[in-house]
PQR file with spaces between the fields and no chain letter, atoms N, CA, C, O and H, PARSE charges and radii, in Angstrom:
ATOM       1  N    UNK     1      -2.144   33.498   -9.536 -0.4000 1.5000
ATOM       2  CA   UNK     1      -2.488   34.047   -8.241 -0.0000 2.0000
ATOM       3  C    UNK     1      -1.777   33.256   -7.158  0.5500 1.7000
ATOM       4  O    UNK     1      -0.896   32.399   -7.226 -0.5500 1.4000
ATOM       5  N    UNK     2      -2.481   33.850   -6.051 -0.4000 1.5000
ATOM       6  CA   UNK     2      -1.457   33.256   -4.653 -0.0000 2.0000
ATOM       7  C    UNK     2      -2.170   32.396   -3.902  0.5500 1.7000
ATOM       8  O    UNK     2      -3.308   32.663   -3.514 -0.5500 1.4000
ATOM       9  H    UNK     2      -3.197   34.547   -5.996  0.4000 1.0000
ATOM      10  N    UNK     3      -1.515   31.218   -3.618 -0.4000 1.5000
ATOM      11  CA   UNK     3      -2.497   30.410   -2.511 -0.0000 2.0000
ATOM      12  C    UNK     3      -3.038   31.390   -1.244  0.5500 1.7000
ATOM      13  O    UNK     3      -4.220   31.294   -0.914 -0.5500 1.4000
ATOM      14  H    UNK     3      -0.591   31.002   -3.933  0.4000 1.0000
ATOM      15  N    UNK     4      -2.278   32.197   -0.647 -0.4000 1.5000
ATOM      16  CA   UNK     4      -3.457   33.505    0.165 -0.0000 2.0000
ATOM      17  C    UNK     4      -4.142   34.269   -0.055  0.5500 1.7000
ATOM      18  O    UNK     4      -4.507   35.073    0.803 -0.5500 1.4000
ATOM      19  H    UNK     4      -1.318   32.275   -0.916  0.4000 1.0000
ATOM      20  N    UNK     5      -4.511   34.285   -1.145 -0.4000 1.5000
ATOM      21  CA   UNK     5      -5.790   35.007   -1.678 -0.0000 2.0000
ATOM      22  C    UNK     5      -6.817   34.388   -2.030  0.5500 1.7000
ATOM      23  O    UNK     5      -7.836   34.979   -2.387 -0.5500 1.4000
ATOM      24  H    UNK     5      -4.214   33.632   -1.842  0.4000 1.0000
ATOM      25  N    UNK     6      -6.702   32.996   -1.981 -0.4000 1.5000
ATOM      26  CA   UNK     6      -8.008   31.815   -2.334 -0.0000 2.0000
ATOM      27  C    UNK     6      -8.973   32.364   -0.857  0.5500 1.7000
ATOM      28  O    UNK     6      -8.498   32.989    0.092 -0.5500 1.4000
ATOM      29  H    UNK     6      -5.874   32.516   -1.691  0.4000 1.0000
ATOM      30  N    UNK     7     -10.036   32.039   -0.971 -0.4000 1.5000
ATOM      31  CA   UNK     7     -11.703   32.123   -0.367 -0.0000 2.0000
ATOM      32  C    UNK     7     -11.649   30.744    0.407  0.5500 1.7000
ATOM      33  O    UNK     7     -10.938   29.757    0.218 -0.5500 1.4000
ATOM      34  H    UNK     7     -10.422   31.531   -1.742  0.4000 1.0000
ATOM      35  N    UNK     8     -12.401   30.942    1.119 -0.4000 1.5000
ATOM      36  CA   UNK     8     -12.482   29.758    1.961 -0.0000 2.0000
ATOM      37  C    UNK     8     -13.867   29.324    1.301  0.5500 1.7000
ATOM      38  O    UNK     8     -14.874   29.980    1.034 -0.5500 1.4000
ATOM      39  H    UNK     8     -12.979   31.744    1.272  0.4000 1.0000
ATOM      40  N    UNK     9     -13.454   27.577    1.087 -0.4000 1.5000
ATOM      41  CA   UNK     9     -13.985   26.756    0.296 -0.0000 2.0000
ATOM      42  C    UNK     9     -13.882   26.732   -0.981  0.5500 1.7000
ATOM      43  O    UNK     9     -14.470   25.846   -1.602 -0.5500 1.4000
ATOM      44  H    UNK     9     -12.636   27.044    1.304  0.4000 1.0000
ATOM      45  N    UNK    10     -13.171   27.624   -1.601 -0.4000 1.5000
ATOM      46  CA   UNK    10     -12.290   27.256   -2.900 -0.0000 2.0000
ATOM      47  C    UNK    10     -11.114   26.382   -3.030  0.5500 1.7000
ATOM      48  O    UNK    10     -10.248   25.959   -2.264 -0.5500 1.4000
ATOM      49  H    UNK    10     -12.693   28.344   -1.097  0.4000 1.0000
ATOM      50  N    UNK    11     -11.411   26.260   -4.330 -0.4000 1.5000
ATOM      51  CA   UNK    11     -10.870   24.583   -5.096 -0.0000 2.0000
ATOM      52  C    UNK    11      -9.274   25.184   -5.921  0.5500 1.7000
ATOM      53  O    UNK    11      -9.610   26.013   -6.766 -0.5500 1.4000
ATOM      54  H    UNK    11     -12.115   26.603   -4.952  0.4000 1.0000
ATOM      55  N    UNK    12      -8.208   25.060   -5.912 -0.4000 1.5000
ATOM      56  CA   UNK    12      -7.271   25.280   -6.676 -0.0000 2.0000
ATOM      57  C    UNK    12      -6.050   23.944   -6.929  0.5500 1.7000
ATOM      58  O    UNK    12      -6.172   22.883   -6.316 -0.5500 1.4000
ATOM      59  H    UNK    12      -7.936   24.386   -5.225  0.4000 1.0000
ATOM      60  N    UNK    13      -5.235   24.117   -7.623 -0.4000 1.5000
ATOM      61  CA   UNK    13      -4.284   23.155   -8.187 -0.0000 2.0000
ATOM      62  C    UNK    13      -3.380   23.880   -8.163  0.5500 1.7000
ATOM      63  O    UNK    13      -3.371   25.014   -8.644 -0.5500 1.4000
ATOM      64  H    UNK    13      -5.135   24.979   -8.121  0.4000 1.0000
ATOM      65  N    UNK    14      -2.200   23.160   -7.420 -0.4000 1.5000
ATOM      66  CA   UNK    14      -1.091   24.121   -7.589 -0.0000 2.0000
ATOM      67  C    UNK    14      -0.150   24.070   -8.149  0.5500 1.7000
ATOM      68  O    UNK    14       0.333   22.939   -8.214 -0.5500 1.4000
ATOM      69  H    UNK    14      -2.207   22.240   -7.029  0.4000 1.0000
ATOM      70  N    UNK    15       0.863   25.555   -9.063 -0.4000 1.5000
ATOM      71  CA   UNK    15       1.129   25.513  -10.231 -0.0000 2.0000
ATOM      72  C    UNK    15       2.609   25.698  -10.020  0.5500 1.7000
ATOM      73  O    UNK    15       3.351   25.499  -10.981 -0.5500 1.4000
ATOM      74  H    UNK    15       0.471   26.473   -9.010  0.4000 1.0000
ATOM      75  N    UNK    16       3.089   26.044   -8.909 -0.4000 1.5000
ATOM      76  CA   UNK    16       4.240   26.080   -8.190 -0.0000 2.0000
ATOM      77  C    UNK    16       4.806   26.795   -7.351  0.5500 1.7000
ATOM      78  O    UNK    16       4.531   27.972   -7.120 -0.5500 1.4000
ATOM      79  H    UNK    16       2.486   26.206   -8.128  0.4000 1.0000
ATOM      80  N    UNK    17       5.826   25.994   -6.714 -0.4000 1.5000
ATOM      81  CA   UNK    17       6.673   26.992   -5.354 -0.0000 2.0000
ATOM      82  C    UNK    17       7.690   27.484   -5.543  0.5500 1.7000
ATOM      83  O    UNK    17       8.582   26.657   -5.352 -0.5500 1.4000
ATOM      84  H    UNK    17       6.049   25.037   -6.901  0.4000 1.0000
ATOM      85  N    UNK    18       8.188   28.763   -5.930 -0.4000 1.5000
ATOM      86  CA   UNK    18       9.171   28.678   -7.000 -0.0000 2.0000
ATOM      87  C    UNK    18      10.233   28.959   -5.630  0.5500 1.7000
ATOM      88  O    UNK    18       9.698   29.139   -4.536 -0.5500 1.4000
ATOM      89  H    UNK    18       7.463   29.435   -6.085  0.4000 1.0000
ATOM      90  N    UNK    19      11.657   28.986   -5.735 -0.4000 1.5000
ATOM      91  CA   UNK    19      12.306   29.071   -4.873 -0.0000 2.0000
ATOM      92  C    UNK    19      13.239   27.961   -4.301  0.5500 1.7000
ATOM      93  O    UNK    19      12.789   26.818   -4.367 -0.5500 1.4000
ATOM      94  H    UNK    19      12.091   28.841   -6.624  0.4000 1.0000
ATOM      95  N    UNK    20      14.315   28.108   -3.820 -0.4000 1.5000
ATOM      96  CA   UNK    20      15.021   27.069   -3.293 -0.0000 2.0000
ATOM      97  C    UNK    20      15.396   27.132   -1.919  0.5500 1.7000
ATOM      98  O    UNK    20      16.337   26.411   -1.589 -0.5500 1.4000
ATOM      99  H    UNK    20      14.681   29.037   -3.766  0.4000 1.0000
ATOM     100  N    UNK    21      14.933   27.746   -1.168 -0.4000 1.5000
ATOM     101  CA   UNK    21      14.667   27.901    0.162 -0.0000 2.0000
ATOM     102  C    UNK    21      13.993   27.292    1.201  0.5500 1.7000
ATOM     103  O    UNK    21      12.921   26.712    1.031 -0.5500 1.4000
ATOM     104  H    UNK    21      14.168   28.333   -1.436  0.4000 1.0000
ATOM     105  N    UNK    22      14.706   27.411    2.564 -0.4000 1.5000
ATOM     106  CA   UNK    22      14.259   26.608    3.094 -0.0000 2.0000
ATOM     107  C    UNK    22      12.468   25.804    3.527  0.5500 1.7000
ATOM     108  O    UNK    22      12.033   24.718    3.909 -0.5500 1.4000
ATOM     109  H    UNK    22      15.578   27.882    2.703  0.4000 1.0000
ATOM     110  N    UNK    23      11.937   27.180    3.156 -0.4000 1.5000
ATOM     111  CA   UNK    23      10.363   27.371    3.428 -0.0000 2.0000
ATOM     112  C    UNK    23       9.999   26.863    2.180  0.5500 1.7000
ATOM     113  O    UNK    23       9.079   26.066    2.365 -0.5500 1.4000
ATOM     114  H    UNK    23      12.292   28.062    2.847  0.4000 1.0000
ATOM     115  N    UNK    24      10.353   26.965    0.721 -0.4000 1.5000
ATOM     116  CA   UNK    24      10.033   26.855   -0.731 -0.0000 2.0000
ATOM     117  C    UNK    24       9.917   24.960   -0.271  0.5500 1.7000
ATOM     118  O    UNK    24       8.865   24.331   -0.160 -0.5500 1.4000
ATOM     119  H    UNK    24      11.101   27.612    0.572  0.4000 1.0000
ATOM     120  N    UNK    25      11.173   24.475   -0.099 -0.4000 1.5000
ATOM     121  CA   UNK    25      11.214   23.070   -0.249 -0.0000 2.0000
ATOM     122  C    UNK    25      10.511   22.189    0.919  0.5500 1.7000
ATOM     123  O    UNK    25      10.248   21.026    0.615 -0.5500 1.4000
ATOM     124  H    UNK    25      12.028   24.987   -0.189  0.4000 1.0000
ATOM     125  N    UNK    26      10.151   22.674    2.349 -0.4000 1.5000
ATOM     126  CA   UNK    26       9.686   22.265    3.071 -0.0000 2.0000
ATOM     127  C    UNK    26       7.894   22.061    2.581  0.5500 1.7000
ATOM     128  O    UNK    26       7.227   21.043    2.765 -0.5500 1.4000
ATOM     129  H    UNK    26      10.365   23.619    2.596  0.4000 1.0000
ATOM     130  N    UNK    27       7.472   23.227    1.993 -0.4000 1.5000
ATOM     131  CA   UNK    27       6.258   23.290    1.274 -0.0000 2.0000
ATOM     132  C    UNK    27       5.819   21.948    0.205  0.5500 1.7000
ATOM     133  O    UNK    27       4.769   21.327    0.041 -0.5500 1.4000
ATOM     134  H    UNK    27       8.014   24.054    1.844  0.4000 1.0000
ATOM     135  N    UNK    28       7.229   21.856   -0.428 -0.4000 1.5000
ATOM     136  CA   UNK    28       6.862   20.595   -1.275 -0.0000 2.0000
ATOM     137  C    UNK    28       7.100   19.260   -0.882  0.5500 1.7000
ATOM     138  O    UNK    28       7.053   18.234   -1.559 -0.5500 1.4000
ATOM     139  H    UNK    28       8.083   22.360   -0.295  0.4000 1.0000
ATOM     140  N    UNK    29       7.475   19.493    0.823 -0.4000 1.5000
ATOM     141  CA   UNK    29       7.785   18.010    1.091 -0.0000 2.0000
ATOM     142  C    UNK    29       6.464   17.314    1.423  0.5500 1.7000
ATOM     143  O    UNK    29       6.061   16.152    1.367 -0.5500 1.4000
ATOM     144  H    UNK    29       7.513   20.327    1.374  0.4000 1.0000
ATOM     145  N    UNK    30       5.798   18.852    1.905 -0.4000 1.5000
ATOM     146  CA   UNK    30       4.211   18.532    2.766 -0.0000 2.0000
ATOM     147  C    UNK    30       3.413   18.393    1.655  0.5500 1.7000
ATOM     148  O    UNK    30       2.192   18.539    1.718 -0.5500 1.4000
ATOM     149  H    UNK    30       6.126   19.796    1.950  0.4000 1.0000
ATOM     150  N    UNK    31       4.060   18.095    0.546 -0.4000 1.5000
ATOM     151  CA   UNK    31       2.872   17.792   -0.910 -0.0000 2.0000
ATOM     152  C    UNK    31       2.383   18.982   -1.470  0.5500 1.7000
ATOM     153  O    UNK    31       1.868   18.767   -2.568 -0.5500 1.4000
ATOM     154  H    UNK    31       5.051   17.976    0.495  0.4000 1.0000
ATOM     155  N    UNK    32       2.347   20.389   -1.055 -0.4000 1.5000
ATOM     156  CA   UNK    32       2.338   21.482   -2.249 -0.0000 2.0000
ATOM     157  C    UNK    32       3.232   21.073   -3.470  0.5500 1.7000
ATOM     158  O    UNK    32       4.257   21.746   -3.583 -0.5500 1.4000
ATOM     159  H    UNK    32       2.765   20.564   -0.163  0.4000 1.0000
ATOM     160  N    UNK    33       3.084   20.350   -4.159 -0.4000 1.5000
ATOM     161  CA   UNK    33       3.738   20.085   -5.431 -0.0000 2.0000
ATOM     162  C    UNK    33       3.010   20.448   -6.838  0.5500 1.7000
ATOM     163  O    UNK    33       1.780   20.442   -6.794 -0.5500 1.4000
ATOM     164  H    UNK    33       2.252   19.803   -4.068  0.4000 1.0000
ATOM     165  N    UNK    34       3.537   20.719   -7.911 -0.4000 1.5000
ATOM     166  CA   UNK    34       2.786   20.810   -9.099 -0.0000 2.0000
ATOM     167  C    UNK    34       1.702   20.455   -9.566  0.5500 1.7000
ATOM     168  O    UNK    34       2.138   19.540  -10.266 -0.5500 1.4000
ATOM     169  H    UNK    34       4.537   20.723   -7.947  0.4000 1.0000
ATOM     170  N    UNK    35       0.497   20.443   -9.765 -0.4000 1.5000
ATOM     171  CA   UNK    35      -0.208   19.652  -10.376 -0.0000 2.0000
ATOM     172  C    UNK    35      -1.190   19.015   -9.067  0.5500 1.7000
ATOM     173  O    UNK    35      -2.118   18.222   -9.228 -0.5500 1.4000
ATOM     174  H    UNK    35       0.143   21.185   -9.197  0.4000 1.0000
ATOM     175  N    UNK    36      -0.769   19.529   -7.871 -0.4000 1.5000
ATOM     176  CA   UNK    36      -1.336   19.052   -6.520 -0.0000 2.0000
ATOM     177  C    UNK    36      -3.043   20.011   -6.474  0.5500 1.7000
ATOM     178  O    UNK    36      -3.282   21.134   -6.918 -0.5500 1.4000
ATOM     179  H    UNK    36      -0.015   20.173   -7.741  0.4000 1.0000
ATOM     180  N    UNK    37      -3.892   19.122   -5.828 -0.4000 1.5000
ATOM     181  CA   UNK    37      -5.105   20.170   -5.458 -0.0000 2.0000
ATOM     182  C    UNK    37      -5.458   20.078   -4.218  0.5500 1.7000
ATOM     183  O    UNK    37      -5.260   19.234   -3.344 -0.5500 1.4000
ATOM     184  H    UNK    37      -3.698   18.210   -5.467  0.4000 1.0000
ATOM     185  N    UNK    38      -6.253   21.495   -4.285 -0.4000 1.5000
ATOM     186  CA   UNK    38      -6.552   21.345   -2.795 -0.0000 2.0000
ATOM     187  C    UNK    38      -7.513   22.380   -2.576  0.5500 1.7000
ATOM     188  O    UNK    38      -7.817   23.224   -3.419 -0.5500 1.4000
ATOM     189  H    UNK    38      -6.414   22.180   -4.995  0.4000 1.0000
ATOM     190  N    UNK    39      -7.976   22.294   -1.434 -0.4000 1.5000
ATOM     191  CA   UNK    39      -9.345   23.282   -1.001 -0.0000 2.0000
ATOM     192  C    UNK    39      -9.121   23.800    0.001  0.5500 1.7000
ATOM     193  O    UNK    39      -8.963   23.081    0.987 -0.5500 1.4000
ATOM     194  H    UNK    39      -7.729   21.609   -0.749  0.4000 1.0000
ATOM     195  N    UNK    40      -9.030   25.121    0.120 -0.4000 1.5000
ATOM     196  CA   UNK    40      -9.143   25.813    1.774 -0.0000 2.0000
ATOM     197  C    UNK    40     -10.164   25.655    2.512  0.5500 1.7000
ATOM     198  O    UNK    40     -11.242   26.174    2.219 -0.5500 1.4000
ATOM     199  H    UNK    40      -9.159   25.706   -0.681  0.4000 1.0000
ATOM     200  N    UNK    41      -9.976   24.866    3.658 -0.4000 1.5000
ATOM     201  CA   UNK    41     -11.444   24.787    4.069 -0.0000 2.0000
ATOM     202  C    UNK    41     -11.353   25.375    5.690  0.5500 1.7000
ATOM     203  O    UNK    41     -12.158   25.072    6.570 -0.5500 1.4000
ATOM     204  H    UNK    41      -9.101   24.445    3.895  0.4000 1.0000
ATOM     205  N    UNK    42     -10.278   26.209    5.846 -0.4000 1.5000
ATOM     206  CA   UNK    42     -10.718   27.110    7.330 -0.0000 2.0000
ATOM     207  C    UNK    42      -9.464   28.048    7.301  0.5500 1.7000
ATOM     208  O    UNK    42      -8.440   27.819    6.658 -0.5500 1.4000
ATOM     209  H    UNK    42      -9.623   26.455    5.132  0.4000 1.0000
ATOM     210  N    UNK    43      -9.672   29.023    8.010 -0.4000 1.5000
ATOM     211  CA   UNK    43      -8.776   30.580    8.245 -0.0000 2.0000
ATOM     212  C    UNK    43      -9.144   30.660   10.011  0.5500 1.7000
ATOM     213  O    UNK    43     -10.111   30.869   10.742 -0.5500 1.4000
ATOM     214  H    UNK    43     -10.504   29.209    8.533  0.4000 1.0000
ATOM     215  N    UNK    44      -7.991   30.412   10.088 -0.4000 1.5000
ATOM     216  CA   UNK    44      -8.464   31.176   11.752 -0.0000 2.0000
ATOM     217  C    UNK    44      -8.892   32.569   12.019  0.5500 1.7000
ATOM     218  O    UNK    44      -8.861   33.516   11.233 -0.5500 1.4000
ATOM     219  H    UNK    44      -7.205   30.242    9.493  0.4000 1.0000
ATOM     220  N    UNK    45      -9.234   32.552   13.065 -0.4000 1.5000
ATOM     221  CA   UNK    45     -10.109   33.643   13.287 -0.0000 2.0000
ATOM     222  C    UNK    45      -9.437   35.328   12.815  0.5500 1.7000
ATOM     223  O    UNK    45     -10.074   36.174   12.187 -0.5500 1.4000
ATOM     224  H    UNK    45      -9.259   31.783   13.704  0.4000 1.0000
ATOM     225  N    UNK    46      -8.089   35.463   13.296 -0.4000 1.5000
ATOM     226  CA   UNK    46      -7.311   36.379   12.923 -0.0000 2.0000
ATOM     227  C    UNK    46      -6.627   36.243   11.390  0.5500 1.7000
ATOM     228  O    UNK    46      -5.666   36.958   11.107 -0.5500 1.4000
ATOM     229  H    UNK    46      -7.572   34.776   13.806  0.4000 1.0000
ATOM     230  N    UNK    47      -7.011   35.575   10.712 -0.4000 1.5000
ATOM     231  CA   UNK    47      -6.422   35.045    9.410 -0.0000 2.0000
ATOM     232  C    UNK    47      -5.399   34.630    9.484  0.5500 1.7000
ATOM     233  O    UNK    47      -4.844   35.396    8.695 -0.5500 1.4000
ATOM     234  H    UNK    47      -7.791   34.994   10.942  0.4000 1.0000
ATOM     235  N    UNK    48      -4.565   33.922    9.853 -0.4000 1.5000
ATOM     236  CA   UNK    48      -3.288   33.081   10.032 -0.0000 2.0000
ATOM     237  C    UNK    48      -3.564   32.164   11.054  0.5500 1.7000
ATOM     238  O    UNK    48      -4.144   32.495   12.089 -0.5500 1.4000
ATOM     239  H    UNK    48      -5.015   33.300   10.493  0.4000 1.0000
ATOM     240  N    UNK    49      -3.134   30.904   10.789 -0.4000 1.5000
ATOM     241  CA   UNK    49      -2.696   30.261   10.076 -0.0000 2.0000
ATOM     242  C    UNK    49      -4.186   29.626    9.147  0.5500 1.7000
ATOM     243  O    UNK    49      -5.303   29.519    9.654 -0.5500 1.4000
ATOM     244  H    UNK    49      -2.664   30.635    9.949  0.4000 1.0000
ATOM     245  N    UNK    50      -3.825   29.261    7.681 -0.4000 1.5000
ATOM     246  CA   UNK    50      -4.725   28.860    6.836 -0.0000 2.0000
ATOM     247  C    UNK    50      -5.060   27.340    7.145  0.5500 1.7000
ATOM     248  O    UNK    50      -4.342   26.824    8.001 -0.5500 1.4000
ATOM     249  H    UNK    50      -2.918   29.347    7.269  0.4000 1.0000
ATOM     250  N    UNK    51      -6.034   26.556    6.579 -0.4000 1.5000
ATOM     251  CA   UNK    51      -6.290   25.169    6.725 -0.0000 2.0000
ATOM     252  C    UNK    51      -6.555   24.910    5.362  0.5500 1.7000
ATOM     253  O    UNK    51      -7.321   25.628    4.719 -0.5500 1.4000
ATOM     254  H    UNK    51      -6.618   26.975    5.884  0.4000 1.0000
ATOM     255  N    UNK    52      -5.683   23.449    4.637 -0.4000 1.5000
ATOM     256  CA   UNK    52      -5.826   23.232    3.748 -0.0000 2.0000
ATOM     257  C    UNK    52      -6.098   21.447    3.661  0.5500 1.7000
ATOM     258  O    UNK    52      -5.427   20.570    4.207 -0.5500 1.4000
ATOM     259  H    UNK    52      -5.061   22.866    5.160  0.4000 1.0000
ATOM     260  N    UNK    53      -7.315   21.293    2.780 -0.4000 1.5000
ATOM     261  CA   UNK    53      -7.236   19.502    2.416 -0.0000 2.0000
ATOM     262  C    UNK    53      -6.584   19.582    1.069  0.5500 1.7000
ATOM     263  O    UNK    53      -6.765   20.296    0.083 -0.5500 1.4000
ATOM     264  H    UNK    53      -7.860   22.005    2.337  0.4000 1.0000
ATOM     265  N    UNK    54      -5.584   18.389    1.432 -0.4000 1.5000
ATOM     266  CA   UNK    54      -4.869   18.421    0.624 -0.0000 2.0000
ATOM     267  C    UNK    54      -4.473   16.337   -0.193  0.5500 1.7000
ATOM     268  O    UNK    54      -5.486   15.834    0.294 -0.5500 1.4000
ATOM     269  H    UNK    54      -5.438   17.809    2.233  0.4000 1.0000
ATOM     270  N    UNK    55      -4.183   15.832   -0.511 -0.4000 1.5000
ATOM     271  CA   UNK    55      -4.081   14.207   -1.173 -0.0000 2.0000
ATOM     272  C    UNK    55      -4.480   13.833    0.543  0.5500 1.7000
ATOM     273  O    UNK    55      -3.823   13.377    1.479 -0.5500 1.4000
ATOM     274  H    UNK    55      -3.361   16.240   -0.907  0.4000 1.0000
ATOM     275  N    UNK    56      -5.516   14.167    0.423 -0.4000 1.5000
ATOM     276  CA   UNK    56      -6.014   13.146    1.382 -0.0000 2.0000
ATOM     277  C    UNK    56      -6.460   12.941    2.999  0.5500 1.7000
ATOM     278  O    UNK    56      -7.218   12.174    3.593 -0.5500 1.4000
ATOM     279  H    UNK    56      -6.049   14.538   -0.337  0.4000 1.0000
ATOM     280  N    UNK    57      -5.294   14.393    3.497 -0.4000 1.5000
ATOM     281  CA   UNK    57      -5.297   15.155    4.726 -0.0000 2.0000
ATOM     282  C    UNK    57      -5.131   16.532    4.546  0.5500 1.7000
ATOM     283  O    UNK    57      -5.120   17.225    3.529 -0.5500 1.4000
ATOM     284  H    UNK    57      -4.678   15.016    3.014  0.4000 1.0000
ATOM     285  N    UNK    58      -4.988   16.824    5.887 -0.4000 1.5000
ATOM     286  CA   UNK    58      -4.995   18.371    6.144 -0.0000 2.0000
ATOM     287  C    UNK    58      -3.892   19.089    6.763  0.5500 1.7000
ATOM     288  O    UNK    58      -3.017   18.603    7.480 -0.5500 1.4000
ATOM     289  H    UNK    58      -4.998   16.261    6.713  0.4000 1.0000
ATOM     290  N    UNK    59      -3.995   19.975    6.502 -0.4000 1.5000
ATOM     291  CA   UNK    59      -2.551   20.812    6.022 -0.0000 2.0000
ATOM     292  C    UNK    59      -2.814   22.153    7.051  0.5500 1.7000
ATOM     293  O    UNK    59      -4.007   22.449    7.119 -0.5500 1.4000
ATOM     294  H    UNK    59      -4.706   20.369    5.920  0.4000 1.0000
ATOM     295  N    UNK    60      -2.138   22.788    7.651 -0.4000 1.5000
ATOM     296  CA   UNK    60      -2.047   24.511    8.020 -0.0000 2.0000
ATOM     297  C    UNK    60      -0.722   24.687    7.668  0.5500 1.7000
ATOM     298  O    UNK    60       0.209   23.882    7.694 -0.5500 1.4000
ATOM     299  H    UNK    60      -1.169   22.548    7.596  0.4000 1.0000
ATOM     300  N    UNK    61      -0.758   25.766    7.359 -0.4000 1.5000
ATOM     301  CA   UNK    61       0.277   27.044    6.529 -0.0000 2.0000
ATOM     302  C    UNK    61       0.126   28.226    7.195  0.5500 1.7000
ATOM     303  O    UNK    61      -0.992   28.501    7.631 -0.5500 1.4000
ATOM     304  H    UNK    61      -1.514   26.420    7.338  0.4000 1.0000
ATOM     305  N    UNK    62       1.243   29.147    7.392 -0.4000 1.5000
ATOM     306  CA   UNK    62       1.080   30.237    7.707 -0.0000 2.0000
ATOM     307  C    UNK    62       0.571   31.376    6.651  0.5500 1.7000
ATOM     308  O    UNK    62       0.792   30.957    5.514 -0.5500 1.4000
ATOM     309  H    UNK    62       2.151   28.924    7.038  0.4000 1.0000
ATOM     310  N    UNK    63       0.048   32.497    6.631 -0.4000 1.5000
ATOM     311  CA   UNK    63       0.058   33.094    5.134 -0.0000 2.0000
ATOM     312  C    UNK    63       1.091   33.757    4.526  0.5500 1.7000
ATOM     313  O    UNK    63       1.124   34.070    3.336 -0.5500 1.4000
ATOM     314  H    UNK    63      -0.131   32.837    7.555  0.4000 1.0000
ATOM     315  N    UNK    64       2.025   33.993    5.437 -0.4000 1.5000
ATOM     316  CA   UNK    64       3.260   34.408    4.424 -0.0000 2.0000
ATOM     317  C    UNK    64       4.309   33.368    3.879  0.5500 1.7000
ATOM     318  O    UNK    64       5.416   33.694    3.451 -0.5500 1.4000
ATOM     319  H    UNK    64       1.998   33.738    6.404  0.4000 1.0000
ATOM     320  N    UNK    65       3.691   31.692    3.963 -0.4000 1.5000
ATOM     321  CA   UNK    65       4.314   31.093    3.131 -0.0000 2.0000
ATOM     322  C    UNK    65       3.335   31.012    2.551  0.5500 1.7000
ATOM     323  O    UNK    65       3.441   32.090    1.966 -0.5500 1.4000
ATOM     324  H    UNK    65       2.791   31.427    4.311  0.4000 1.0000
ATOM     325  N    UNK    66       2.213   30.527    2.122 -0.4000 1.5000
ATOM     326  CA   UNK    66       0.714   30.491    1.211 -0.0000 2.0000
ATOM     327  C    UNK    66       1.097   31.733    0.224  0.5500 1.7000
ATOM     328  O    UNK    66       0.871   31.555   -0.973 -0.5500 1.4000
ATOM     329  H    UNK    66       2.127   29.651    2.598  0.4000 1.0000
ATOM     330  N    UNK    67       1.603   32.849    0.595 -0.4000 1.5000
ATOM     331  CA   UNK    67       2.343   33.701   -0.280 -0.0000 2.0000
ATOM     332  C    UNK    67       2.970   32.921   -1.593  0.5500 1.7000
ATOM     333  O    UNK    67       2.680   33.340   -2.713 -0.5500 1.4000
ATOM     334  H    UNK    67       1.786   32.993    1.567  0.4000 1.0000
ATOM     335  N    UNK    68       3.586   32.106   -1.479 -0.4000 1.5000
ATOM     336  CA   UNK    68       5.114   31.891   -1.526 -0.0000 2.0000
ATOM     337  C    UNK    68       4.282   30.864   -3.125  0.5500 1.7000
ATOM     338  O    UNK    68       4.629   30.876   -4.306 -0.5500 1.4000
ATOM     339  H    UNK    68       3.822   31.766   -0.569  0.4000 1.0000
ATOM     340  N    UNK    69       3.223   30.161   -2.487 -0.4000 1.5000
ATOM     341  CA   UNK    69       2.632   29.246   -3.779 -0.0000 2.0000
ATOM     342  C    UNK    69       1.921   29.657   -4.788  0.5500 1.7000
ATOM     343  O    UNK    69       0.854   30.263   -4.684 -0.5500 1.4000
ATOM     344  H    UNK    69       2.941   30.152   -1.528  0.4000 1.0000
ATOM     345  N    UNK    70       2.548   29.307   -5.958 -0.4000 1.5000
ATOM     346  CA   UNK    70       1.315   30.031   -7.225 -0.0000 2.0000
ATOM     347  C    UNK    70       0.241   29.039   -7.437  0.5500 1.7000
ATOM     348  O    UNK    70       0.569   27.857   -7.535 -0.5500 1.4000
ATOM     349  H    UNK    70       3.414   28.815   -6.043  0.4000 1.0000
ATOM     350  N    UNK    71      -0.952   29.361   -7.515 -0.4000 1.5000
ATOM     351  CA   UNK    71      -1.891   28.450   -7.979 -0.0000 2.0000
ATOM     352  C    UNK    71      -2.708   28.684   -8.746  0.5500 1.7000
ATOM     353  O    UNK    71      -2.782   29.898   -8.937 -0.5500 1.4000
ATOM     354  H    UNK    71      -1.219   30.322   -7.435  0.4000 1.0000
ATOM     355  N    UNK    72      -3.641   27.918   -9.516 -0.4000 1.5000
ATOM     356  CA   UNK    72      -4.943   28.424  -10.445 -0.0000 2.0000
ATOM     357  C    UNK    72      -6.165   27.563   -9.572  0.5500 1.7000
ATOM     358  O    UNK    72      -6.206   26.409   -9.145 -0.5500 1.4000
ATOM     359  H    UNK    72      -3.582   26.932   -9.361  0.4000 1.0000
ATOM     360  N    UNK    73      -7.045   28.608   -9.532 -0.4000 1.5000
ATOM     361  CA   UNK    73      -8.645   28.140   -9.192 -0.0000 2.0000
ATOM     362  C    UNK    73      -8.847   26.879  -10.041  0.5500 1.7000
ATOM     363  O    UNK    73      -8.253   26.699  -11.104 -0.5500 1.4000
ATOM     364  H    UNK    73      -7.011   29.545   -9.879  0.4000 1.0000
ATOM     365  N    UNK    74      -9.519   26.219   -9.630 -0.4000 1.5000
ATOM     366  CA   UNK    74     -10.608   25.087  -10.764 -0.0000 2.0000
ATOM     367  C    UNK    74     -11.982   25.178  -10.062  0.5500 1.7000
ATOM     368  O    UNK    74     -12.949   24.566  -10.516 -0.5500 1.4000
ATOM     369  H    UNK    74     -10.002   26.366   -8.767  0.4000 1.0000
């Protein structure tokens, strides 16, 4: 599944960003990396941009890169 389709306050690990693009690699600089977890813990009001905790801090993403990440629930 897609990191934009996670629920707010769900738990996932992410399984990858596939792509070599500029948005793909910027994603993994901000620590979306393999094996990374994280919890959505806010959606703005219009649904974009997402809020994510992520190793330690917090993260926003737009959702058409949250698109872009595959992840599995835990």
């Amino acid at each position: 599944m897609r990191l934009a389709e996670l629920k707010l306050g769900e738990r996932a690990q992410v399984l990858a960003v596939p792509g070599a693009d500029e948005v793909s690699v910027r994603l993994l600089e901000m620590g979306l990396t393999p094996g990374a977890s994280l919890e959505l813990i806010g959606i703005a009001p219009l649904g974009d941009p997402l809020e994510l905790e992520l190793r330690g801090y917090r993260l926003s993403i737009r959702k058409r890169e949250a698109e872009l990440v595959e992840i599995q629930r835990i």
